[in-house]
C-alpha positions in Angstrom: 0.0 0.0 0.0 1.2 3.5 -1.5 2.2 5.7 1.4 1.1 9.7 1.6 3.5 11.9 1.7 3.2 14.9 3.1 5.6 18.4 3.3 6.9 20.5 6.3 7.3 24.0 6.0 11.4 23.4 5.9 10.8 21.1 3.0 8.8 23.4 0.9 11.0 26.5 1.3 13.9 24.2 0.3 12.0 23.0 -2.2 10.8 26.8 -3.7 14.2 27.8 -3.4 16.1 25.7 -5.4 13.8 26.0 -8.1 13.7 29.9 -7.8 17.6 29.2 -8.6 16.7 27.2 -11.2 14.8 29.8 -12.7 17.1 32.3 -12.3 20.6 30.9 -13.5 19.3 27.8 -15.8 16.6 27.4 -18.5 13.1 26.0 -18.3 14.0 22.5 -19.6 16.4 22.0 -16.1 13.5 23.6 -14.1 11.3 20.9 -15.9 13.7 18.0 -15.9 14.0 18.5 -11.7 10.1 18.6 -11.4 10.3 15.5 -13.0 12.9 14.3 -11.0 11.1 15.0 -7.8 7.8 13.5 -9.2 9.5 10.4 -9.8 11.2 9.6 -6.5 7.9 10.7 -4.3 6.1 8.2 -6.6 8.9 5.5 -5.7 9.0 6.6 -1.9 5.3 6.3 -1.9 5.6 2.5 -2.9 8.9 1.7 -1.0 9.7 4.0 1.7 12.5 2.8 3.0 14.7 2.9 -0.3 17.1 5.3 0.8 19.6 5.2 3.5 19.0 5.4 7.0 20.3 7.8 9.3 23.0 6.9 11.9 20.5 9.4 14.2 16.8 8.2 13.9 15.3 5.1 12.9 12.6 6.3 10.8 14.6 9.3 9.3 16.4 8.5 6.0 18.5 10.7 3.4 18.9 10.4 0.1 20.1 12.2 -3.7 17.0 13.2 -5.5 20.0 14.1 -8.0 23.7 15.0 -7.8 23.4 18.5 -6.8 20.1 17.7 -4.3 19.5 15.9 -1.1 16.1 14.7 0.6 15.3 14.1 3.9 12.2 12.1 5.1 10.7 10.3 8.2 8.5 7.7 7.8 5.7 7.3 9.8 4.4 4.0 9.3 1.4 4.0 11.9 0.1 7.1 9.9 0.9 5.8 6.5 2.9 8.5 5.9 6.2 10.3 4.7 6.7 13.5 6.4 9.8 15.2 3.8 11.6 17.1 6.5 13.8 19.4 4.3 15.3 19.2 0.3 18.3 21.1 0.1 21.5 21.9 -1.8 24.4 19.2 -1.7 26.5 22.3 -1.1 25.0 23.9 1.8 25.6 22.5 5.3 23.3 20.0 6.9 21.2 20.6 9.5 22.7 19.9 13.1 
């Protein structure tokens, strides 16, 4: 069963930010081709939540590329049926302590 997945504030700024860079510095077709990227790995998340690594931290948060330059991070909160994405960010900006 397909889990819901749902978006914290962090994860949405993150989220509006790195395409508002997108906008600015690259063309529509990478702004596009990172939608799609997204899209993709929610859909696979959705189906198999616990595809990407673990953290060292907390049990039920993992970490993951969505691509090269992009990192997610999720909790999964299987009594819910739910994802919670806790924050997308930059590969070059520090993680969060």
């Amino acid at each position: 069963m397909a889990l819901k997945i749902v978006w914290t504030k962090r994860a949405i700024a993150g989220y509006d930010g790195i395409i508002s860079y997108l906008e600015e510095e690259w063309t529509e077709k990478e702004v596009r081709n990172f939608v799609r990227q997204t899209e993709e790995l929610f859909k696979l998340l959705s189906d198999y939540p616990e595809i990407l690594q673990r953290t060292e931290r907390y049990k039920n948060v993992r970490r993951g590329p969505i691509n090269k330059h992009t990192i997610l991070t999720y909790r999964i909160k299987p009594e819910q049926k739910l994802i919670e994405l806790l924050n997308i960010r930059s590969v070059s900006k520090k993680p969060l302590k």
